[in-house]
Each structure stands twice: as C-alpha cells, then as structure tokens.
PDB file as gemmi writes it, atoms N, CA and C in Angstrom:
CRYST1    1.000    1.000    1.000  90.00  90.00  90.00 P 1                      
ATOM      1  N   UNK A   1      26.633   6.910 -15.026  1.00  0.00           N  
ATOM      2  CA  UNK A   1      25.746   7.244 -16.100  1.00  0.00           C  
ATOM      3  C   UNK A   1      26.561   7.760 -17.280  1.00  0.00           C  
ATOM      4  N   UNK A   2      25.938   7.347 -18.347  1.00  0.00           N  
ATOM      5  CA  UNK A   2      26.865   7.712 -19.466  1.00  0.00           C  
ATOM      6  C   UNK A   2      26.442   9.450 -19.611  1.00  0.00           C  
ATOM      7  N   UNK A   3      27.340  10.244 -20.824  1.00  0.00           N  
ATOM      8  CA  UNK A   3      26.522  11.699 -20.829  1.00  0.00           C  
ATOM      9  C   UNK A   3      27.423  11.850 -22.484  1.00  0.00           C  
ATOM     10  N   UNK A   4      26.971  12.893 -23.295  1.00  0.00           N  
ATOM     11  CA  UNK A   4      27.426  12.928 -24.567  1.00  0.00           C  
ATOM     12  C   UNK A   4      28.738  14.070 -24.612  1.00  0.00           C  
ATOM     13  N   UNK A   5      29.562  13.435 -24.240  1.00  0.00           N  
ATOM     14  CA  UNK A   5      30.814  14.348 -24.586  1.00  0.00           C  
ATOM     15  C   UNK A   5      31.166  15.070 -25.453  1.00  0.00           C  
ATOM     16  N   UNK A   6      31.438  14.577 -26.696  1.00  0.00           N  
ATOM     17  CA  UNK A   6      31.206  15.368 -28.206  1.00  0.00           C  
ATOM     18  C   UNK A   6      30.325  14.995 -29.109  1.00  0.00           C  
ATOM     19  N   UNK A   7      30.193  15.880 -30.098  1.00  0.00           N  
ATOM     20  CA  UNK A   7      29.479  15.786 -31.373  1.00  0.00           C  
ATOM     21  C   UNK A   7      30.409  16.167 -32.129  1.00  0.00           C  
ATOM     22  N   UNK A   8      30.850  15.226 -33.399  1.00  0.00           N  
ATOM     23  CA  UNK A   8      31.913  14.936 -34.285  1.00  0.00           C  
ATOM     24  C   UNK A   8      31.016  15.314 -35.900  1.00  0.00           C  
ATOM     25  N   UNK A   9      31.752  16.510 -36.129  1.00  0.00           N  
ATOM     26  CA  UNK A   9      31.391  16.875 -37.595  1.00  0.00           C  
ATOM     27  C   UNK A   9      32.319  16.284 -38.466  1.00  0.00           C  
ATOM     28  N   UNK A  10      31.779  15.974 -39.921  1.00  0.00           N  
ATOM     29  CA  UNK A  10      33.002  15.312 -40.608  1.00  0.00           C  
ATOM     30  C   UNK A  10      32.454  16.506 -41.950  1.00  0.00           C  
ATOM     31  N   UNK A  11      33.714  16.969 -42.314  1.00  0.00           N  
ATOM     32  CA  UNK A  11      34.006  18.105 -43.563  1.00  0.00           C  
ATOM     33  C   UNK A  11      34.805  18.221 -44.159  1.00  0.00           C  
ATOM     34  N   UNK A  12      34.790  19.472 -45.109  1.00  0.00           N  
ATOM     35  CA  UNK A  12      35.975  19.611 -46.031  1.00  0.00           C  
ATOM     36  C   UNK A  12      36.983  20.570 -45.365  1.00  0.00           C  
ATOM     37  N   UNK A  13      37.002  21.478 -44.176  1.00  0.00           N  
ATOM     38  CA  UNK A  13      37.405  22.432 -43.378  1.00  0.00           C  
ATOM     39  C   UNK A  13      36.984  22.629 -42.946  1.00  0.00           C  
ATOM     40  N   UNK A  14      37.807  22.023 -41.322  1.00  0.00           N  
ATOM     41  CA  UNK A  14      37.166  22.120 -40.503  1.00  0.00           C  
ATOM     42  C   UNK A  14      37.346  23.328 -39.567  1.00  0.00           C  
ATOM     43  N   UNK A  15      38.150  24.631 -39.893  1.00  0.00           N  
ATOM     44  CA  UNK A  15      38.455  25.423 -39.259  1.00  0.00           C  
ATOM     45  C   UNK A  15      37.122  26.130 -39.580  1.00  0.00           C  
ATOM     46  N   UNK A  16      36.610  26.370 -40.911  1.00  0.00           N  
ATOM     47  CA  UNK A  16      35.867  26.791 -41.344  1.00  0.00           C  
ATOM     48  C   UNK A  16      34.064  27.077 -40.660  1.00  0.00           C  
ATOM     49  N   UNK A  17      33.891  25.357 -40.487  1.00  0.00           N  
ATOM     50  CA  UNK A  17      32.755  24.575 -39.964  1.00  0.00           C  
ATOM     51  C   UNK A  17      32.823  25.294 -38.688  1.00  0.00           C  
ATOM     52  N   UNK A  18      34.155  24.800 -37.629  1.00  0.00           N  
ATOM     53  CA  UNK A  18      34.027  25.366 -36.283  1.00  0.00           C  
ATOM     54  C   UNK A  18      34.159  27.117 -36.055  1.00  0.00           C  
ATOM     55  N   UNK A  19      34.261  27.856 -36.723  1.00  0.00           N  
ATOM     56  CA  UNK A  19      33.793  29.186 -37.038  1.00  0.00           C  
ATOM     57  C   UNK A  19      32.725  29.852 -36.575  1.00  0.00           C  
ATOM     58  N   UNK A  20      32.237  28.735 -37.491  1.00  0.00           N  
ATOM     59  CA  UNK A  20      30.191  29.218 -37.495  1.00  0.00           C  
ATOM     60  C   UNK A  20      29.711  29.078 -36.727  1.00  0.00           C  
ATOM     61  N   UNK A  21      29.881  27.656 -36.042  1.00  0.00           N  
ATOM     62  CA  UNK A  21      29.312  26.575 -34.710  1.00  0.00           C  
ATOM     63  C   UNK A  21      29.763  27.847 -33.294  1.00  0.00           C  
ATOM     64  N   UNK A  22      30.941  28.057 -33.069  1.00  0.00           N  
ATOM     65  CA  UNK A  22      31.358  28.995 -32.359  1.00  0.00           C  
ATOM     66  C   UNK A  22      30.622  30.305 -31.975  1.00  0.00           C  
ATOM     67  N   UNK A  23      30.623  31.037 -33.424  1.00  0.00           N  
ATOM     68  CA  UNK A  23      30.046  32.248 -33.551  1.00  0.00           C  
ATOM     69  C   UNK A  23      28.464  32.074 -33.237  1.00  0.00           C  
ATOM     70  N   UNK A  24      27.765  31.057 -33.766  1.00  0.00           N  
ATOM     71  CA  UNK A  24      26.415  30.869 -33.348  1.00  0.00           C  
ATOM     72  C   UNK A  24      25.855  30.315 -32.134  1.00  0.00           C  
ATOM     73  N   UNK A  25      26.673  29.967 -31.212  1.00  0.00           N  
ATOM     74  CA  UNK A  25      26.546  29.151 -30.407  1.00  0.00           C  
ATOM     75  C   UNK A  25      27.229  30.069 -29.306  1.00  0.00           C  
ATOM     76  N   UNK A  26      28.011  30.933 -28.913  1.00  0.00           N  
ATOM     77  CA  UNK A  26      28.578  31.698 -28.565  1.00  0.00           C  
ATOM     78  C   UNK A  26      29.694  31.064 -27.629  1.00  0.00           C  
ATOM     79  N   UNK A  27      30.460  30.203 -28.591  1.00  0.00           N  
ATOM     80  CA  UNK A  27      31.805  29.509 -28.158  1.00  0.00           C  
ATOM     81  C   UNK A  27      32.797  29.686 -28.273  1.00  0.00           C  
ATOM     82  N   UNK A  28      33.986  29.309 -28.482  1.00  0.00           N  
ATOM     83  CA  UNK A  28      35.458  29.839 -28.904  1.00  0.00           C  
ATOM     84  C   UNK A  28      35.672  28.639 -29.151  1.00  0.00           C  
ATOM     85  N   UNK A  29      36.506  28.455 -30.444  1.00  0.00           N  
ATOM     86  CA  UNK A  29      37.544  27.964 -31.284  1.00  0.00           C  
ATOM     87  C   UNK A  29      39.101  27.410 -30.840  1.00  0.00           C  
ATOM     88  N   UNK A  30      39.354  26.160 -30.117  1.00  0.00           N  
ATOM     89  CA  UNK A  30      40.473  26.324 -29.519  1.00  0.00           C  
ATOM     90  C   UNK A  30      41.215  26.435 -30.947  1.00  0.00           C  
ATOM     91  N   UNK A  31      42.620  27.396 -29.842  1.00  0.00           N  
ATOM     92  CA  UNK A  31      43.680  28.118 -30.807  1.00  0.00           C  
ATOM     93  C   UNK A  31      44.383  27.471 -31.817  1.00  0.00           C  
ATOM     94  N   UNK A  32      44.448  26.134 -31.144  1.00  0.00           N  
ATOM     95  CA  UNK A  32      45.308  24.885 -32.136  1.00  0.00           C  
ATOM     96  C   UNK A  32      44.789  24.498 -33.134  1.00  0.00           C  
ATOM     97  N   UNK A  33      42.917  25.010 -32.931  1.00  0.00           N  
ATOM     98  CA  UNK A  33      42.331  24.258 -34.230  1.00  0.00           C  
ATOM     99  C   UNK A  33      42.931  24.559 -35.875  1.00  0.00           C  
ATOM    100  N   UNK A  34      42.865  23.663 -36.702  1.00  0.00           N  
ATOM    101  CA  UNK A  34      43.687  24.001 -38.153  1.00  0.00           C  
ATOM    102  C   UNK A  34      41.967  23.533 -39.162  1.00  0.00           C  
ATOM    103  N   UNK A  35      42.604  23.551 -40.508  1.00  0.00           N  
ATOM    104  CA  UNK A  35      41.749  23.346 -41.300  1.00  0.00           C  
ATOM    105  C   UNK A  35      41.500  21.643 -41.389  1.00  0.00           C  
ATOM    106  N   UNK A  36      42.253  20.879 -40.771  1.00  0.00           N  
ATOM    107  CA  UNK A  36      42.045  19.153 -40.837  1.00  0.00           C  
ATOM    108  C   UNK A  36      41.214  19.309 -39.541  1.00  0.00           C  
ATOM    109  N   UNK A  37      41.663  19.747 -38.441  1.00  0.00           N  
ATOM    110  CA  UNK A  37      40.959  18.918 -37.135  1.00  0.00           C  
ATOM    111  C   UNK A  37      40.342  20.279 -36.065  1.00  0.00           C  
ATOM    112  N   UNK A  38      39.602  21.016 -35.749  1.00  0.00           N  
ATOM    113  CA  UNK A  38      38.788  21.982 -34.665  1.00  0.00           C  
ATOM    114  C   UNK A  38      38.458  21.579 -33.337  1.00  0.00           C  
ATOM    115  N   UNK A  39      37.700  22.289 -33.161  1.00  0.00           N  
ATOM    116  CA  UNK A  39      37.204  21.713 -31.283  1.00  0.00           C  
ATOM    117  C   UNK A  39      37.252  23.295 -30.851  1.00  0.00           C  
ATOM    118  N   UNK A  40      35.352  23.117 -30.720  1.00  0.00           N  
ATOM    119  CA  UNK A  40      34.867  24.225 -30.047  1.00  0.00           C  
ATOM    120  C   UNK A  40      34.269  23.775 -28.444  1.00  0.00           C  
ATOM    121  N   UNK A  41      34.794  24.254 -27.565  1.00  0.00           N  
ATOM    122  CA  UNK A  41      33.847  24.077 -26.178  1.00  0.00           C  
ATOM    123  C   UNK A  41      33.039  24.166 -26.384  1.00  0.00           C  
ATOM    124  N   UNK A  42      31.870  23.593 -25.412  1.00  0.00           N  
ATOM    125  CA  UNK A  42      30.804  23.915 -25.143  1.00  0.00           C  
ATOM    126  C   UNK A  42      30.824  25.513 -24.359  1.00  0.00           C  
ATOM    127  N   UNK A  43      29.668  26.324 -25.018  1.00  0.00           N  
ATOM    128  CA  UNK A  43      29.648  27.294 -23.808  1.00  0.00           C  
ATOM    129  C   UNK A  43      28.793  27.408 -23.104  1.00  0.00           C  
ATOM    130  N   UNK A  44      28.698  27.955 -21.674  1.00  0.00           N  
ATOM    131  CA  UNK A  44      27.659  27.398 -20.309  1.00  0.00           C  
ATOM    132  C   UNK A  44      28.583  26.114 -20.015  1.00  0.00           C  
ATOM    133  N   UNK A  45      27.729  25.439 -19.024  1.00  0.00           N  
ATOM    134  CA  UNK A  45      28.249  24.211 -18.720  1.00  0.00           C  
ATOM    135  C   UNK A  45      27.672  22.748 -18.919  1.00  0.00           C  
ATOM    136  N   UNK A  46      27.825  21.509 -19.086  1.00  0.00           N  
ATOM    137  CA  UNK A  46      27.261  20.966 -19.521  1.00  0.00           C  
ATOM    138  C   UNK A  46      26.924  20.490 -21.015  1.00  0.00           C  
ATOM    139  N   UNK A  47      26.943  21.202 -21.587  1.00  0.00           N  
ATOM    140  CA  UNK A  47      26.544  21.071 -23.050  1.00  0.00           C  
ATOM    141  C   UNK A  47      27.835  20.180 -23.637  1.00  0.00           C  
ATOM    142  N   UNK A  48      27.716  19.238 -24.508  1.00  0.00           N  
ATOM    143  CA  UNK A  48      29.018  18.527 -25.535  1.00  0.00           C  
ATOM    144  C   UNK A  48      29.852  19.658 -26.572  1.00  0.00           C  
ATOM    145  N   UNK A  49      30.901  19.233 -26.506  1.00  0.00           N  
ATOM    146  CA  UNK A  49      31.481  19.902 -26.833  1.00  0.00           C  
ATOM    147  C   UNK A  49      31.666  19.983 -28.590  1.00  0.00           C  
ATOM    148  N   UNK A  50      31.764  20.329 -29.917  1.00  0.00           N  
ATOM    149  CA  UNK A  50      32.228  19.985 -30.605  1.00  0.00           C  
ATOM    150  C   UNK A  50      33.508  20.159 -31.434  1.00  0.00           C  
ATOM    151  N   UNK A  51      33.829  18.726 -32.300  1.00  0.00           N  
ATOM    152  CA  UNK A  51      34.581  18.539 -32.956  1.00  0.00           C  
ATOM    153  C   UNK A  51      34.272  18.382 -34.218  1.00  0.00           C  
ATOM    154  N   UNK A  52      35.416  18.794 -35.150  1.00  0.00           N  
ATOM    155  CA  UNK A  52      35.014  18.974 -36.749  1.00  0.00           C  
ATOM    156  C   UNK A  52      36.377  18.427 -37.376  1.00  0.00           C  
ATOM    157  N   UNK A  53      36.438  17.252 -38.129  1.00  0.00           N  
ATOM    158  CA  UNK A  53      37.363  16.714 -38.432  1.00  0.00           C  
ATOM    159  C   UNK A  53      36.963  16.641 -40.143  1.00  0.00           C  
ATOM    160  N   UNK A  54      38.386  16.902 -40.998  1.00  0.00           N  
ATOM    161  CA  UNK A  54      38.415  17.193 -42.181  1.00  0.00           C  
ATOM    162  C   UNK A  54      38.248  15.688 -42.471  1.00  0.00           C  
ATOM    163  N   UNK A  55      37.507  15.560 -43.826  1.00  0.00           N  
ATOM    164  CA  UNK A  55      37.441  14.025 -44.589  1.00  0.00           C  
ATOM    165  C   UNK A  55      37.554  14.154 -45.858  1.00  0.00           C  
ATOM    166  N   UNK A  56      37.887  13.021 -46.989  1.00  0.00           N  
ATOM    167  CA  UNK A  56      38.032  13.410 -47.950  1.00  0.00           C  
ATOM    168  C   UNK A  56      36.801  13.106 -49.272  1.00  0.00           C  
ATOM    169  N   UNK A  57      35.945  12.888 -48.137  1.00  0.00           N  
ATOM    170  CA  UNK A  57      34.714  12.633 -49.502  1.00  0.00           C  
ATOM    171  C   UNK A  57      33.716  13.600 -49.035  1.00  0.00           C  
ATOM    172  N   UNK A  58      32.645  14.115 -49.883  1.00  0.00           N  
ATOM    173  CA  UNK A  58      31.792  15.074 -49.564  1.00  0.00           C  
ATOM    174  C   UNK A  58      30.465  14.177 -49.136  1.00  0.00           C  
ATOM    175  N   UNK A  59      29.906  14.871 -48.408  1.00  0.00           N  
ATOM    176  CA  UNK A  59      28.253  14.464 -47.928  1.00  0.00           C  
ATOM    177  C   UNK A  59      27.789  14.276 -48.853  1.00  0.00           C  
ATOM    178  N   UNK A  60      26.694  13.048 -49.060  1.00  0.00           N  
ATOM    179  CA  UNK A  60      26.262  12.404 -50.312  1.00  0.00           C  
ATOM    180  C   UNK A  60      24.550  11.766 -49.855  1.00  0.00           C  
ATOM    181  N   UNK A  61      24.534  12.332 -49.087  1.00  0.00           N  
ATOM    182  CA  UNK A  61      23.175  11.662 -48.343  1.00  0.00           C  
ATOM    183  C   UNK A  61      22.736  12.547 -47.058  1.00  0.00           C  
ATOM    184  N   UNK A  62      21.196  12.158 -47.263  1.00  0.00           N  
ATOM    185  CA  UNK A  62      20.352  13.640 -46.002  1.00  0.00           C  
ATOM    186  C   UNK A  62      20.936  13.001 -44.752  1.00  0.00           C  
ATOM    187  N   UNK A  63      21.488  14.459 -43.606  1.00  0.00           N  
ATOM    188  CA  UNK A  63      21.616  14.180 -42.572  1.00  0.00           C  
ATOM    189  C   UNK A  63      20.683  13.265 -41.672  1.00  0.00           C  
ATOM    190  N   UNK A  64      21.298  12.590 -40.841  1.00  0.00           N  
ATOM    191  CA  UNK A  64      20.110  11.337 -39.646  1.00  0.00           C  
ATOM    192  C   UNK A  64      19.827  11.979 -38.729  1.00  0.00           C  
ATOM    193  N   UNK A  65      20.433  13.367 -38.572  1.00  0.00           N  
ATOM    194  CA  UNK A  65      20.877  13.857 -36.784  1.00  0.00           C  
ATOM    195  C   UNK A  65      20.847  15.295 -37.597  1.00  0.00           C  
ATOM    196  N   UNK A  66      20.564  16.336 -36.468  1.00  0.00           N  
ATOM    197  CA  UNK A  66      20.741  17.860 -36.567  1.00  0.00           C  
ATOM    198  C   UNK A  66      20.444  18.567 -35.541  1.00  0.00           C  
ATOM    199  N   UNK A  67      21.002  19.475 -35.234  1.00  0.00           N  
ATOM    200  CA  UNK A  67      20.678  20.482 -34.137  1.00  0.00           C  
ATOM    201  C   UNK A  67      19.083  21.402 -34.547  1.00  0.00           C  
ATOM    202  N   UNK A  68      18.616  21.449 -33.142  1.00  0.00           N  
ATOM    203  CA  UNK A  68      17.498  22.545 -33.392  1.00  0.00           C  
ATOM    204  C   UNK A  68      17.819  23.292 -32.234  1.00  0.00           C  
ATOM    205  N   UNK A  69      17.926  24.711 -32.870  1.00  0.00           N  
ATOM    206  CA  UNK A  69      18.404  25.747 -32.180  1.00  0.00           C  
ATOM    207  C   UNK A  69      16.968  26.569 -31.570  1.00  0.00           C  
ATOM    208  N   UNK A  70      16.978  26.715 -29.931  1.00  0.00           N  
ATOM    209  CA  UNK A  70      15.887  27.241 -30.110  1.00  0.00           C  
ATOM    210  C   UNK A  70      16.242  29.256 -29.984  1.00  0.00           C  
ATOM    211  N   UNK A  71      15.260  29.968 -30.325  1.00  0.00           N  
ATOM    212  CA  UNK A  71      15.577  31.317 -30.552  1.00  0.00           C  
ATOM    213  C   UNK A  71      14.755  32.276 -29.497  1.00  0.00           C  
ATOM    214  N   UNK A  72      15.161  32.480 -28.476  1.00  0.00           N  
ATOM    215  CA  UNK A  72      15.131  33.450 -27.403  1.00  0.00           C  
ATOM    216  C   UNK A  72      14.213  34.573 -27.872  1.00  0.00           C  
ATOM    217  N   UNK A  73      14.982  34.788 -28.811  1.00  0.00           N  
ATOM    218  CA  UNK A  73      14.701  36.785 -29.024  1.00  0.00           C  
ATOM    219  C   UNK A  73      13.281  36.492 -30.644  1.00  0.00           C  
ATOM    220  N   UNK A  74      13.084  35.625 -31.033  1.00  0.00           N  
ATOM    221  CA  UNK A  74      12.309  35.319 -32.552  1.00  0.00           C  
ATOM    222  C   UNK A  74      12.950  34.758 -33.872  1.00  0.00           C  
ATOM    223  N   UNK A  75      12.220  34.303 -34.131  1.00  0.00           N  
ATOM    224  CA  UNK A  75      13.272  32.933 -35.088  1.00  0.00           C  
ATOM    225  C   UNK A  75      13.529  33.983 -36.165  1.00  0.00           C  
ATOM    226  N   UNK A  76      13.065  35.060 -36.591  1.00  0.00           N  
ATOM    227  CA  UNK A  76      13.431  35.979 -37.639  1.00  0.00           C  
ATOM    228  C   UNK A  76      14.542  36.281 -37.368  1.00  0.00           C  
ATOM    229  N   UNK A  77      14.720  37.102 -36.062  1.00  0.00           N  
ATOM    230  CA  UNK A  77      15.878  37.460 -35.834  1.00  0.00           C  
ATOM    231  C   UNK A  77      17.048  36.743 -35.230  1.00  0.00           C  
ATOM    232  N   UNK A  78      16.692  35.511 -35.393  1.00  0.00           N  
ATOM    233  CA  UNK A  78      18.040  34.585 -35.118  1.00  0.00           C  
ATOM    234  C   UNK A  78      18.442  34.093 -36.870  1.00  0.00           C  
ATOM    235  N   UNK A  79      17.542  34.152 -37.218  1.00  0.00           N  
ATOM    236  CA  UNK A  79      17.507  33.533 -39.031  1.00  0.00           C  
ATOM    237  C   UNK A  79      18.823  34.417 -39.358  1.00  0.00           C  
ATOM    238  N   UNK A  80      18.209  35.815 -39.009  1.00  0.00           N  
ATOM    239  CA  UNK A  80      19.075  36.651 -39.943  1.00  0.00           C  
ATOM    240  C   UNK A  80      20.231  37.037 -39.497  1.00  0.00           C  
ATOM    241  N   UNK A  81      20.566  36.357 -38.100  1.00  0.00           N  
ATOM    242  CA  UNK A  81      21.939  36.703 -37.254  1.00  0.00           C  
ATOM    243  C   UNK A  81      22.967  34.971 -37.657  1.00  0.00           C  
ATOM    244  N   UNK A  82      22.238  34.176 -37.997  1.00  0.00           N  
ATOM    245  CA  UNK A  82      22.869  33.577 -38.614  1.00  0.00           C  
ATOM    246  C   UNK A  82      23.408  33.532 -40.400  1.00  0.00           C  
ATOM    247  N   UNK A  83      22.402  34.085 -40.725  1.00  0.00           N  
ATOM    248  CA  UNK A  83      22.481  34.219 -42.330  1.00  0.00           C  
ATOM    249  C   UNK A  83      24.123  35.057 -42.317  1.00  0.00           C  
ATOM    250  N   UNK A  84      24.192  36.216 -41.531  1.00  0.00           N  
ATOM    251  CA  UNK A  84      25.256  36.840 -41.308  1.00  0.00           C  
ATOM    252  C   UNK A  84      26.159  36.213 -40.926  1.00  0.00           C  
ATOM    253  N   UNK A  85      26.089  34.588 -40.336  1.00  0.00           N  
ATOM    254  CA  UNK A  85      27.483  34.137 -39.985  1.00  0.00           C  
ATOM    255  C   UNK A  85      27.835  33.138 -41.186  1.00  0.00           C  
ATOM    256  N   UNK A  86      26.845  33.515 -42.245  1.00  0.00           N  
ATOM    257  CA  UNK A  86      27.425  32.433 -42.974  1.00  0.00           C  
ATOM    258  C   UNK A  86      26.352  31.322 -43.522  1.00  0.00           C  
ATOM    259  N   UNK A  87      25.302  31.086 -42.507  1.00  0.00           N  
ATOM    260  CA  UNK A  87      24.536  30.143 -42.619  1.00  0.00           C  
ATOM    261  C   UNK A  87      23.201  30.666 -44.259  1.00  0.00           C  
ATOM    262  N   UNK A  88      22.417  29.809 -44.436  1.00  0.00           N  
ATOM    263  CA  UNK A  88      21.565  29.579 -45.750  1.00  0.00           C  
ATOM    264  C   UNK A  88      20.383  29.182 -45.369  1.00  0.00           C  
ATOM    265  N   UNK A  89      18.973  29.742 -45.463  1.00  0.00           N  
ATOM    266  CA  UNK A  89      18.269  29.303 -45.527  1.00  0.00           C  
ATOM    267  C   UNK A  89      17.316  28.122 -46.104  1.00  0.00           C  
ATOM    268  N   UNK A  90      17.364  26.715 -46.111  1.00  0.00           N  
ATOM    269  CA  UNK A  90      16.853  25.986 -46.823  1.00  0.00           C  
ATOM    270  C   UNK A  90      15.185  25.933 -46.828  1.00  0.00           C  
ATOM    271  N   UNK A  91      14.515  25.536 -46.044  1.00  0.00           N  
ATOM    272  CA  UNK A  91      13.153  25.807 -45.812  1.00  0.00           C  
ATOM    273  C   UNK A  91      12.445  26.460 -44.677  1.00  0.00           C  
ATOM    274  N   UNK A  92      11.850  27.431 -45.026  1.00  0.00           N  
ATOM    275  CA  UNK A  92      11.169  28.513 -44.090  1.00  0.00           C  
ATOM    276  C   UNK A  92      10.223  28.112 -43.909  1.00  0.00           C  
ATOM    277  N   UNK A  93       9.513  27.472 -42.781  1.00  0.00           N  
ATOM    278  CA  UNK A  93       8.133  27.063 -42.538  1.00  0.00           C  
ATOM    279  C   UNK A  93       7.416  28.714 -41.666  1.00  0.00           C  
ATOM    280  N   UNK A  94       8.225  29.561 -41.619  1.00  0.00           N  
ATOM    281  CA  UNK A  94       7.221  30.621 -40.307  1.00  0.00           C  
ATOM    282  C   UNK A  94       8.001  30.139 -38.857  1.00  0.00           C  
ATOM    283  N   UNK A  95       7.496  29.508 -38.108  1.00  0.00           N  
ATOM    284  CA  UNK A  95       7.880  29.052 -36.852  1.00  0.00           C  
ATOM    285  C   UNK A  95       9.049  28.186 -36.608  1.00  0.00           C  
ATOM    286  N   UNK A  96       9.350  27.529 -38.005  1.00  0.00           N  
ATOM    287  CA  UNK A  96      10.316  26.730 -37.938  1.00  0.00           C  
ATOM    288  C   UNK A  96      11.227  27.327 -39.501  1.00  0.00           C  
ATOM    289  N   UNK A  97      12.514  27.536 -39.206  1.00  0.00           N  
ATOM    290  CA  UNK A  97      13.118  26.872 -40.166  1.00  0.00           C  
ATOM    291  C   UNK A  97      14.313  26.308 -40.245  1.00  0.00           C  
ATOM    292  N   UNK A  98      14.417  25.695 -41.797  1.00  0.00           N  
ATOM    293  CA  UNK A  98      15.245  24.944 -41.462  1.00  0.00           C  
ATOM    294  C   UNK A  98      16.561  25.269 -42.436  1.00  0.00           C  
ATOM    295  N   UNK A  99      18.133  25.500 -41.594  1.00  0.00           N  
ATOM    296  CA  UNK A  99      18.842  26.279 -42.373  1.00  0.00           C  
ATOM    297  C   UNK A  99      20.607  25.328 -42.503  1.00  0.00           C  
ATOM    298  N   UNK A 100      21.217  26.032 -43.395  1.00  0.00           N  
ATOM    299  CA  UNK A 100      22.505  24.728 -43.239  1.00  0.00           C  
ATOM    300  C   UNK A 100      24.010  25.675 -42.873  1.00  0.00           C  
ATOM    301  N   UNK A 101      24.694  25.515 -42.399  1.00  0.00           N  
ATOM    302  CA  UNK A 101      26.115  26.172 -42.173  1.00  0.00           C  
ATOM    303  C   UNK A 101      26.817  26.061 -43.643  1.00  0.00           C  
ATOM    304  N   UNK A 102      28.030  26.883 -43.583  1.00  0.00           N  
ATOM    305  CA  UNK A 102      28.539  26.942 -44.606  1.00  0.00           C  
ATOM    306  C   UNK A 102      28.846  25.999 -45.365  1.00  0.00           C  
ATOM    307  N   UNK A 103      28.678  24.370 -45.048  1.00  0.00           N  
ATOM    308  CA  UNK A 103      29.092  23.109 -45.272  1.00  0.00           C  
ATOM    309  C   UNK A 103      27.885  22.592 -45.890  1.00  0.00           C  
ATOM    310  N   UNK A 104      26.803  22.967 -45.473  1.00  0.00           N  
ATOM    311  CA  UNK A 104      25.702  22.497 -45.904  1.00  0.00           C  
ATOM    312  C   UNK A 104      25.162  21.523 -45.051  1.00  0.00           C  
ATOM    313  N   UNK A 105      25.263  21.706 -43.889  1.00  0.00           N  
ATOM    314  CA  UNK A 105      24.731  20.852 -42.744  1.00  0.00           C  
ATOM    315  C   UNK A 105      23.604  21.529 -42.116  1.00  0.00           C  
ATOM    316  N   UNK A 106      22.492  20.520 -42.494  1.00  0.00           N  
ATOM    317  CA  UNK A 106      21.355  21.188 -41.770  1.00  0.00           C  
ATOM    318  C   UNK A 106      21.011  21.189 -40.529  1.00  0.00           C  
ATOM    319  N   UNK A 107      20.292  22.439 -40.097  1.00  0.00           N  
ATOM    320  CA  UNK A 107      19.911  22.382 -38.450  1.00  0.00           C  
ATOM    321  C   UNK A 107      18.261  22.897 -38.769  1.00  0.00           C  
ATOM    322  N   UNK A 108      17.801  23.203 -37.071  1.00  0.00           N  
ATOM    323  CA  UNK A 108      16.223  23.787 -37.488  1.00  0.00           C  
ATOM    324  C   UNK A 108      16.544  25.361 -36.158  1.00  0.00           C  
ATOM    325  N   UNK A 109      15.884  26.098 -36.742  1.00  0.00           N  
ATOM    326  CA  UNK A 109      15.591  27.126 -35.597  1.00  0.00           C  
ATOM    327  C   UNK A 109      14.301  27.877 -35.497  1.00  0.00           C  
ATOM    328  N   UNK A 110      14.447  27.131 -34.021  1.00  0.00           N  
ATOM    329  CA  UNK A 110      12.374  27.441 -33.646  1.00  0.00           C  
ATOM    330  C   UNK A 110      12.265  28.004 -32.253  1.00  0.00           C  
ATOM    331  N   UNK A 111      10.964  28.599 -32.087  1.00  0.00           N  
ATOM    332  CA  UNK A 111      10.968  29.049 -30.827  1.00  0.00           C  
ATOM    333  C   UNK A 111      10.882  28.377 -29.352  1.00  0.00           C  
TER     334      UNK A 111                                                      
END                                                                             
C-alpha cells in the first residue's frame, strides 16, 4: 500500500518556514536544516514528515492543498498560540479560521 511520506513546501527560507511548522506542530527541526533545504519529522508516529525547500520565484497563485489543524483546547486559543509563532490571521469565520505562516501559506484551524 502506498502511504504519504512527505509534504514538500516550496519558499523563500526554508529554515524559516520549518520553524513554525515545528513549533506548531510540536516537532523538531533536523540540525542540518539551512535556509535552502529543512526537514521537520513528523511528531507521534505515522504522520508525513515535512520538507521545505528554498525556490526562487514567489507564490503567485491560491494554494490547491492546506493543512487543517484541528484544536484540542479551542480554536481561540490555538489562534493565538499560533499568532505567537509567527502565524496571521486571514479569515475568522468563529469555528473556523483560516490563517497563513510566516510565508503566507494558508492553513484552517477548527475544532
């Protein structure tokens, strides 16, 4: 059976990107990662791992794909534990919103 090994971010820094992903996700940063190429484990088991590879053109078009994070403790208080890592609120629906990492990559976080 096939299974999804990684999820491949493409950015302007990628040490940067895998930072956030890490810190929000409650992963670690392997040590080698630089500002061209990252790689955060998955943490738990199972989950894909990601990678964040530097490119030289900027995002120019709405994401096809995004993470939805779901929030344990209340999407307020995951909003604002991410806002602290960096992340931006783009649209607040109440139950859902929807927010971007320092790159401007959107995700959703709902209950």
């Amino acid at each position: 059976m096939t299974y999804i090994k990684s999820v491949t971010f493409d950015c302007a820094d990628a040490l940067v990107v895998a930072r956030f992903w890490a810190a929000a996700l409650g992963g670690e940063v392997e040590e080698d990662s630089t500002s061209d190429k990252a790689f955060v484990e998955a943490p738990g088991w199972g989950g894909p791992n990601l990678w964040f590879q530097r490119v030289p053109e900027p995002r120019t078009a709405k994401l096809r794909m995004h993470f939805d994070l779901r929030a344990p403790d209340g999407v307020a208080a995951e909003v604002e534990r991410l806002r602290g890592l960096g992340a931006t609120v783009f649209d607040d629906q109440g139950d859902l919103v929807v927010m971007q990492d320092p790159e401007g990559n959107e995700f959703c976080v709902e209950t």
